[in-house]
C-alpha positions as CSV (number, residue, x, y, z in Angstrom):
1,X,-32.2,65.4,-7.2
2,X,-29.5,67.9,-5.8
3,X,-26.0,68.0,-7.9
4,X,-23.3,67.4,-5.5
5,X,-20.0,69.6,-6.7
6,X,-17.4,66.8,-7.6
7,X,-15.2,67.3,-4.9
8,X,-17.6,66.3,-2.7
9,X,-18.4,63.2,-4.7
10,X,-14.9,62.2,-4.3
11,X,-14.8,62.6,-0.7
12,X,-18.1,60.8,-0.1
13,X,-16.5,57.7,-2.6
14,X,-13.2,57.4,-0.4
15,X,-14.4,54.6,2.1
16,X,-12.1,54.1,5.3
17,X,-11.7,51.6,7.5
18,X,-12.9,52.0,11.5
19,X,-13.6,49.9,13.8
20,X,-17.2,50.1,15.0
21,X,-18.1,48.7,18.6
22,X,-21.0,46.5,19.2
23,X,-22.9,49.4,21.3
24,X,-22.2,52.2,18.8
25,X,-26.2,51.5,18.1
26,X,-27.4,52.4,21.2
27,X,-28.8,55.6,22.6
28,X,-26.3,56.2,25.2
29,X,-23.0,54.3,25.4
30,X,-20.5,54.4,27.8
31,X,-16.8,55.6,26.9
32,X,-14.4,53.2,27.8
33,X,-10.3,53.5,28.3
34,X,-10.1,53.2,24.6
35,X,-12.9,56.0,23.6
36,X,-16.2,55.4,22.2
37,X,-17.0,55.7,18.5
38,X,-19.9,56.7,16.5
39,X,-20.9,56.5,12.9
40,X,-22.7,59.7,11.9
41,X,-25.7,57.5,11.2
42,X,-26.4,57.1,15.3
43,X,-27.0,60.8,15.5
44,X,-30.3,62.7,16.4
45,X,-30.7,64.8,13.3
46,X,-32.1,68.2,12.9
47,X,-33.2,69.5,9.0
48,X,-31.4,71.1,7.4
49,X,-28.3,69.0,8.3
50,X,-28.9,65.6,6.5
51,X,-27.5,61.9,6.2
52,X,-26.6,59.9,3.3
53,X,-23.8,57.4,2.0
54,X,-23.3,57.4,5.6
55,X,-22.1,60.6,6.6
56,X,-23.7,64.2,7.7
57,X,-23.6,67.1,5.5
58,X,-25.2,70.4,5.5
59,X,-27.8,70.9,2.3
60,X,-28.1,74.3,2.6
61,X,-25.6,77.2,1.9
62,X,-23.5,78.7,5.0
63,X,-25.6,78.8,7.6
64,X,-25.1,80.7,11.0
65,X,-26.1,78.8,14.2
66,X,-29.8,78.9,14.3
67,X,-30.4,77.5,10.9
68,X,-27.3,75.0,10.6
69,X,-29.6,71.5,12.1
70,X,-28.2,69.9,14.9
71,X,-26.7,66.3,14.8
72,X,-26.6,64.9,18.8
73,X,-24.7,62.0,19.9
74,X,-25.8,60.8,23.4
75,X,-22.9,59.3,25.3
76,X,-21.8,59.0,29.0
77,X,-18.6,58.7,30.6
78,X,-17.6,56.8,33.7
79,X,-14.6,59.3,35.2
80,X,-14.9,62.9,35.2
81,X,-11.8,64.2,32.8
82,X,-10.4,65.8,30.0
83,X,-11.9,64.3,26.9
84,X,-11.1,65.1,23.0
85,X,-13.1,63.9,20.2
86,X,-11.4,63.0,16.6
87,X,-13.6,62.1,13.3
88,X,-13.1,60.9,10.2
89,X,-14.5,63.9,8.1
90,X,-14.1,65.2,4.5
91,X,-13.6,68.8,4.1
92,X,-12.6,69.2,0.5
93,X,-11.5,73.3,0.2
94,X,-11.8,76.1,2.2
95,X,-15.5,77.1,1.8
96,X,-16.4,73.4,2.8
97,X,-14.4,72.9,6.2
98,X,-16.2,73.8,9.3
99,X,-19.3,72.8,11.7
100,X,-20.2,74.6,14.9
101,X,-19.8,71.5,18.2
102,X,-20.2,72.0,21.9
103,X,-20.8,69.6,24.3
104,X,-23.8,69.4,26.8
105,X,-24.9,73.5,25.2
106,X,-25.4,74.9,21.9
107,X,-22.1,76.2,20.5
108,X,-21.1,79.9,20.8
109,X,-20.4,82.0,17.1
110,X,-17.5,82.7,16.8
111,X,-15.6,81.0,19.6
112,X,-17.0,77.1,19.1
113,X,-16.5,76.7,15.1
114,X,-14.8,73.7,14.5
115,X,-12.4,74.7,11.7
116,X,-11.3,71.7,9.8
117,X,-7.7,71.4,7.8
118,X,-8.4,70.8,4.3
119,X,-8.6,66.9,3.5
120,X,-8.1,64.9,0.7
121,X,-11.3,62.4,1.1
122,X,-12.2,61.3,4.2
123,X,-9.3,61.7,6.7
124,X,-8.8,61.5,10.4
125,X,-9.0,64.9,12.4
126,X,-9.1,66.0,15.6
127,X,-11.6,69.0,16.8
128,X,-10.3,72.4,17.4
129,X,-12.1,75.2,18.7
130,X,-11.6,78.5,17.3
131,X,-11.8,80.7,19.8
132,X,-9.5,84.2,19.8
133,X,-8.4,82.7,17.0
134,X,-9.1,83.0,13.1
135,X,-10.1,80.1,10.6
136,X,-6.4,79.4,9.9
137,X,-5.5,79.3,13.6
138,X,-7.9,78.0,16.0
139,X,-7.1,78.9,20.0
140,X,-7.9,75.4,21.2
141,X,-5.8,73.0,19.3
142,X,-7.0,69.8,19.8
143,X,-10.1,71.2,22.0
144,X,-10.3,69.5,25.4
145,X,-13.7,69.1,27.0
146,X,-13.7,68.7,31.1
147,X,-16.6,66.4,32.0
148,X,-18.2,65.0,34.8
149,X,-19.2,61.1,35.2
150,X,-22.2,60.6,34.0
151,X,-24.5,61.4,30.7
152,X,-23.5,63.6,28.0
153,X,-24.5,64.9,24.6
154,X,-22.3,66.3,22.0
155,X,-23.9,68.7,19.2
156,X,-22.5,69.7,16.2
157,X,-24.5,72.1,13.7
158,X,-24.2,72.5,10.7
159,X,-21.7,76.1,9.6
160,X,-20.5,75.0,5.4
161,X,-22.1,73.4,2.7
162,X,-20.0,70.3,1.7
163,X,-18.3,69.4,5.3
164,X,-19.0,65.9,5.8
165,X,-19.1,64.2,8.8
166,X,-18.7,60.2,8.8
167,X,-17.8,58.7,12.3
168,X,-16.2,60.1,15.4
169,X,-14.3,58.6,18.9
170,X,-14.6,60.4,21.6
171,X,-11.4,59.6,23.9
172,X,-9.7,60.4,27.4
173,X,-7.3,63.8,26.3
174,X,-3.7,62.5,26.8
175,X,-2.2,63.7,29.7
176,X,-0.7,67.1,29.1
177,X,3.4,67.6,28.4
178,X,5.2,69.7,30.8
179,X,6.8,72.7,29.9
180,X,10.2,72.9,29.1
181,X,12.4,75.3,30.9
């Protein structure tokens, strides 16, 4: 049996609270006005990402794209739009806080990391790409994804030992603020 560091112990004993719809089990589900959630268990898994108490995690060390596993979540959407995705993740320190995601292609290193803000347990975040940017300050901040109606499938692979994954909404991207003069 692996020995998990106790950080991530803590983080995988935090339990939240979300609200699970009736056809989060399904292979596809359609998003509705609300969003579309998605506990990590619904995913298509690829070795050497892994599930257990619930959530993904990687069970490797760092890994760059082709040997991070894959975790697919089939969805469609009904409108084409702008479309954000937040999760309920634990990513205890800053060697532990990042996955690669893209939707509907395999992500691009360095541009598609997902860099996650430290958390305390499991906490609520929304997914950034990285971009131009560094893994303090990601370019795309929350990343919107433009979609057309119809099916989908978001893939996130595994980039840091410890990140875990636990649930995830994907949601219509509020509508954006003008600028101020």
């Amino acid at each position: 049996m692996k020995h998990f560091p106790s950080i991530v112990l803590a983080c995988a004993l935090t339990f939240p609270v979300l609200a699970q719809d009736a056809n989060t089990n399904t292979a596809t589900a359609d998003i509705q006005a609300a969003g579309q959630s998605f506990q990590a268990s619904t995913a298509t898994l690829t070795a050497p990402l892994a599930l257990t108490n619930d959530y993904i995690y990687l069970t490797t060390a760092q890994a760059e794209l082709p040997d991070g596993g894959k975790a697919v979540f089939n969805f469609s959407v009904t409108n084409a739009g702008d479309y954000q995705i937040q999760t309920m993740v634990c990513a205890p320190d800053e060697s532990s806080n990042s996955f690669f995601v893209n939707i509907d292609a395999s992500p691009v290193d360095p541009d598609m990391i997902w860099d996650i803000p430290v958390t305390a347990g499991f906490e609520t975040r929304v997914i950034n790409w990285r971009g131009n940017g560094d893994s303090s300050t990601d370019q795309f901040t929350p990343k919107s994804f433009k979609l057309e109606a119809g099916a989908h499938t978001l893939i996130i692979i595994g980039r840091e030992p410890g990140t875990l994954l636990k649930s995830l909404t994907i949601f219509p991207a509020p509508p954006e603020k003008p600028a101020t003069p």
